[in-house]
C-alpha positions as CSV (number, residue, x, y, z in Angstrom):
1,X,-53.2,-77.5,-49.4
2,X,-53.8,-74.2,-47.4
3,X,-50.8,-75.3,-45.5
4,X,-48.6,-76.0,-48.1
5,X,-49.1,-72.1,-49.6
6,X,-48.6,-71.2,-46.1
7,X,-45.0,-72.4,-45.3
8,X,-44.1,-71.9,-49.1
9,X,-45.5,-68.4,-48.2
10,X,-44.0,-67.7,-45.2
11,X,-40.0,-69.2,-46.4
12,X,-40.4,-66.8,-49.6
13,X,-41.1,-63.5,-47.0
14,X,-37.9,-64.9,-45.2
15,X,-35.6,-65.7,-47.9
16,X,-36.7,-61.4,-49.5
17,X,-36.0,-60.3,-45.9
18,X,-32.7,-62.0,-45.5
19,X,-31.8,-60.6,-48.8
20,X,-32.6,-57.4,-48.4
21,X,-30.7,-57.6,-45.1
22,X,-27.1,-58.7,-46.9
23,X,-28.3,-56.2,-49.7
24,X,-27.9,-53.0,-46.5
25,X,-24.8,-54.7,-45.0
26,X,-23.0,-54.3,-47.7
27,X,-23.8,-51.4,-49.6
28,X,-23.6,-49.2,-46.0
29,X,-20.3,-47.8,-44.8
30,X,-19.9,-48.8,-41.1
31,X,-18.4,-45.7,-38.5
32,X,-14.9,-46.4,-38.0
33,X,-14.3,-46.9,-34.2
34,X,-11.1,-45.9,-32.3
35,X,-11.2,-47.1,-28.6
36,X,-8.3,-45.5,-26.2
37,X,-8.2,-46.7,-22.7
38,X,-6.1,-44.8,-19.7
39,X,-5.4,-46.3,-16.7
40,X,-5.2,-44.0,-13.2
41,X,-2.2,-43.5,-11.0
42,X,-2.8,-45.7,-8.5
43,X,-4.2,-48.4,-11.2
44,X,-8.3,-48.9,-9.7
45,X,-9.8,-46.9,-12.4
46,X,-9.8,-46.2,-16.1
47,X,-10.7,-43.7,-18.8
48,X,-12.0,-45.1,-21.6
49,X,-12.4,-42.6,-24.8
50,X,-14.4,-43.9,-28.1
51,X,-14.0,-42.2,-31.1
52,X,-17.3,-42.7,-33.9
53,X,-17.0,-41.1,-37.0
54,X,-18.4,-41.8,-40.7
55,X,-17.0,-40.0,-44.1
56,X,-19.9,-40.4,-46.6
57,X,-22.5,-38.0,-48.0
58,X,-23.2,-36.9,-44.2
59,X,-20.1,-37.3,-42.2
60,X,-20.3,-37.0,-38.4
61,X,-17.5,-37.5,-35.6
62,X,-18.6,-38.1,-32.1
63,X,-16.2,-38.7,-29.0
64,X,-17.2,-40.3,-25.4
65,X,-15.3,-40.9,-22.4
66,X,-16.3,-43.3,-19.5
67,X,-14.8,-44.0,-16.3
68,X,-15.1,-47.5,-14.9
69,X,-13.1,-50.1,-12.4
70,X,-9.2,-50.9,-14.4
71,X,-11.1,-54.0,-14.0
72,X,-13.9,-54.1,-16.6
73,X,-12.9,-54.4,-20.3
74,X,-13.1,-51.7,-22.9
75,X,-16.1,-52.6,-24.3
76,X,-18.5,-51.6,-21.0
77,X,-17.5,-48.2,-22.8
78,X,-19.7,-48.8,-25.4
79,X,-22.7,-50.8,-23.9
80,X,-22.9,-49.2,-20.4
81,X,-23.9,-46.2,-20.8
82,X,-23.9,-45.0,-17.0
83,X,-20.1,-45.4,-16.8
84,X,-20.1,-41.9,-19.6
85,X,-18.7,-38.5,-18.3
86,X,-18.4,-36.7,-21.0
87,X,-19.7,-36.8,-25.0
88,X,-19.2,-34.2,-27.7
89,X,-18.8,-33.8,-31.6
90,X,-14.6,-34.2,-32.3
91,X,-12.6,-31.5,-32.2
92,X,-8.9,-30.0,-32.2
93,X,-7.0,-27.9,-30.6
94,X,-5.5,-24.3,-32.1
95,X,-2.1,-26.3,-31.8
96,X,-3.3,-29.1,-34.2
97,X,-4.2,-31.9,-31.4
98,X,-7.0,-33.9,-31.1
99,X,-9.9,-33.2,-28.7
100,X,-10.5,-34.0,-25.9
101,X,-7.1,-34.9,-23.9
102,X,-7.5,-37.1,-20.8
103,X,-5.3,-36.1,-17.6
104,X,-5.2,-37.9,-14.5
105,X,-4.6,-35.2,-11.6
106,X,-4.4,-38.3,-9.3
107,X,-6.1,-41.0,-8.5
108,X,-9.7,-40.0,-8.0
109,X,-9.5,-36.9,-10.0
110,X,-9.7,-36.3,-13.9
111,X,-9.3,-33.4,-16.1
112,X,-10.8,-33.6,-19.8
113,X,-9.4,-30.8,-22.0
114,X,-12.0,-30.2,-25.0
115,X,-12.5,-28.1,-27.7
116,X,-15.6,-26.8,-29.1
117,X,-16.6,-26.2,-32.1
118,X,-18.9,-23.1,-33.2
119,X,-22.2,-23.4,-33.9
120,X,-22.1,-27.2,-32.6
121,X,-24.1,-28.8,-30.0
122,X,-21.7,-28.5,-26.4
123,X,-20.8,-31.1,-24.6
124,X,-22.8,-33.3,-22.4
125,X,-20.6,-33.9,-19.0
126,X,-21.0,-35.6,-15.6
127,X,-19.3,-34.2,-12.8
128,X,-18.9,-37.4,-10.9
129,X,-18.8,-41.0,-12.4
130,X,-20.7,-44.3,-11.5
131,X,-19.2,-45.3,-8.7
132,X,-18.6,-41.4,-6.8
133,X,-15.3,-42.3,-6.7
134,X,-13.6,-40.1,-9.4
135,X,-14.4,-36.1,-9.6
136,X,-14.3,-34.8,-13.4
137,X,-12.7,-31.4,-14.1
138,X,-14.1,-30.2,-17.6
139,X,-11.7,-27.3,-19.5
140,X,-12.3,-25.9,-22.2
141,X,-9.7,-24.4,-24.8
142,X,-8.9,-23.3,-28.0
C-alpha cells in the first residue's frame, strides 16, 4: 500500500513540474538571436558576431564576437566561450550604423570598431584569440 501512494505520489509531483514547465515556456519571450559570421582574407579563420537582445518590460541588447578556425561552425560562438574577443551592450554609431563593425586588416589581424554607450558597462576585450594566431585591434568611435 505504502508503495502504491508512493509512485501515485511521485507521478503527481512530475506531471505539476512538467506543467509548470510548458506553463514558463510559453508565457516567456525568448531573446531574438542574430548570428553574422566573417571569414578572413586568406580564408583559415572567422569572426563570428552574436547579437542577444529582448524587448519586454526589461529590454537588454548584448553583442559578442569570437574568433575561431573557418572550420568550426557558427554555433562554437555561442557554446565556447574561449573563442570570445570582444563583448559589449549594442550600440550605434553617430552615422546611424550598428556597433560593432568587424574589419579584417589581413589575415591574422582584426579591427573591431565599437561604440559606447554612456553610463554603460565598457566592453570586455581580448587582445589575442584562442589559438594566438589573430591580434585584435579594438577602436572606439562615435
Amino acid at each position: 500500500m505504502k508503495a502504491k501512494v508512493f509512485i501515485v505520489g511521485f507521478f503527481a509531483v512530475v506531471a505539476v513540474v512538467a506543467a509548470v514547465s510548458i506553463y514558463f515556456s510559453v508565457t516567456t519571450e525568448k531573446a531574438r538571436k542574430s548570428v553574422t559570421a566573417l571569414t578572413s582574407p586568406d580564408g583559415k579563420f572567422k569572426a563570428v558576431k552574436v547579437t542577444l537582445a529582448e524587448g519586454g518590460a526589461t529590454p537588454f541588447c548584448v553583442v559578442s564576437i569570437s574568433v575561431m578556425l573557418a572550420v568550426y561552425p557558427d554555433e562554437f560562438a555561442q557554446q565556447r566561450k574561449e573563442y570570445e574577443v570582444f563583448s559589449a551592450p549594442c550600440g550605434r554609431f553617430a552615422n546611424g550604423e550598428s556597433s560593432p563593425k568587424i574589419e579584417w586588416q589581413s589575415g591574422t589581424a582584426l579591427r573591431i570598431s565599437w561604440a559606447a554607450k554612456p553610463g554603460t558597462k565598457s566592453a570586455r576585450t581580448k587582445n589575442i584569440d584562442v589559438t594566438k594566431s589573430v591580434h585584435m585591434t579594438f577602436v572606439e568611435r562615435d
